[in-house]
Structure formats: structure tokens, C-alpha cells
Phi, psi and omega in degrees: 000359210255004149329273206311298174329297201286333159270015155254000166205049212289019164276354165291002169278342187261011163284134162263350166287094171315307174297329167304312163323311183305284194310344181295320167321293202296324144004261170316311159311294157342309207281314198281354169282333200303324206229354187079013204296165187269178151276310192304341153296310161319308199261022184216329192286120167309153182287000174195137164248056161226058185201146144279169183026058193299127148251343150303080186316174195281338189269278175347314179288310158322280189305329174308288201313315180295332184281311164289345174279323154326307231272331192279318157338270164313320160317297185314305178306313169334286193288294189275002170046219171304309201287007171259163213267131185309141156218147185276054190358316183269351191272272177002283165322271208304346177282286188338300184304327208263335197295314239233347180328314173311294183354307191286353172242006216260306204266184168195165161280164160196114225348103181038047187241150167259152183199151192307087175327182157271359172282316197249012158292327213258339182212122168272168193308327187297356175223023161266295181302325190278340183272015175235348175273311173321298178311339201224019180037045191265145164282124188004295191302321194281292171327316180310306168304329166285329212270310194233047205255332169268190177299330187307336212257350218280118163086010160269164192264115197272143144294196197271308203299315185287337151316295190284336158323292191298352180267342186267321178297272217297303158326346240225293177295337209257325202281344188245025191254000000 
């Protein structure tokens, strides 16, 4: 399976931390055995059911988000040089890939429908995803991002890498509502 991760999400190769790498796989694996999901389910079920007619699929939403938050880095690094406030790159990569991980336990099929489960009325992706990065020795900081990446995060104090999550996932959403 961790074939199937890595060519569904081959940014996980720009984590430079291997063991971090690792665990992100075991993540995704986990999330992705919990329901039996496909690659051909994986590359088709939208990335949100609180929008109609979604056309962005969830691994597409996944890999964008991951890419302006790199893409939002290097600017920043560009411009602001020493003076910019430190992120952690790899934390960074690994939140991203990680916020939406719940998403897989969260949805179901239900004749050839993606639909809300009865596990994610009840439980959202964000603290689905932080109980399977907990479960996976993923780090505070990383968890952290997942945890205060969404309204749950909403009056909480963002580190820098989860500032920049929430603003790239919310581009990403706000731009398909």
C-alpha cells in the first residue's frame, strides 16, 4: 500500500526527515485500509461535501494545498530572508498531507455516493486525523496543525506552519463554494 500513498501523494517525498516520511505513509495507510477506499475511489470522491456539485477531488485538494503552502514558504524565504519568522518545512509538508487524512474515515460510499458517514457525523476529520498521527508517533507540531486547521482551530493560537496551512486549505475551499 505504501506504493499507492506514494503515487497519490509523491510530495511526500519533500519531507527530508525518512522516519517522518515513514509515519505519514502509515497514516494514510491506516486511513486508507479503515474503509477499503481504491486508488480509483481515492482519485474521484470530492474533497468536501459542504459545497454542491465539488469538482476538485480530495487528492487534488490535498496535493494543491500542499504545494501553496511549499510555494508560500519560498516566497517568504525569498523576500524575507533571515528575517522571517522560522517554519519547520517538514512539519509544514507533513501537516498539510495530514489535515484532511480524517476525510477517509469521515466520508463513505453509499450506492456509488460519497456521503458523510455514520462515524464522521459524529467525529470530524480534524480529530480523527490527530487520533491516527497520535497513534503513529507524528509530532505535537504536526498534530497541531491538524487539530487547528479548520473551525475547531477557530480562537486558538496557530504556529506558523498551521497559519499557513489554514490560509492555503481555505483558498483552495473558499475559491469551490
Amino acid at each position: 500500500m505504501k506504493d499507492l500513498v506514494l503515487r497519490l501523494l509523491p510530495e511526500i517525498k519533500g519531507i527530508k526527515d525518512v522516519d517522518l516520511q515513514t509515519k505519514v505513509i502509515a497514516c494514510w495507510e491506516e486511513a486508507i485500509a479503515f474503509r477499503g477506499w481504491t486508488e480509483e475511489l481515492l482519485r474521484g470522491i470530492p474533497f468536501t461535501l459542504l459545497a454542491e456539485n465539488v469538482q476538485i477531488t480530495f487528492i487534488d485538494h490535498v496535493r494543491a494545498v500542499c504545494k501553496m503552502c511549499i510555494a508560500l514558504d519560498e516566497v517568504l524565504d525569498e523576500i524575507h530572508g533571515p528575517r522571517k519568522t522560522p517554519v519547520n518545512r517538514d512539519y509544514l509538508i507533513a501537516g498539510a498531507l495530514l489535515a484532511d487524512v480524517g476525510k477517509l474515515m469521515e466520508f463513505e460510499i453509499i450506492d456509488g455516493q460519497p456521503v458523510k458517514s455514520d462515524y464522521g457525523k459524529h467525529i470530524r476529520h480534524p480529530f480523527s486525523g490527530v487520533g491516527l498521527a497520535f497513534k503513529h508517533d507524528i509530532p505535537s507540531e504536526i498534530m497541531h496543525i491538524i487539530a487547528t486547521h479548520s473551525k475547531e482551530g477557530t480562537g486558538e493560537k496557530r504556529s506558523p506552519e498551521s497559519i499557513i496551512f489554514h490560509h492555503a486549505d481555505f483558498v483552495d475551499f473558499e475559491l469551490v463554494k
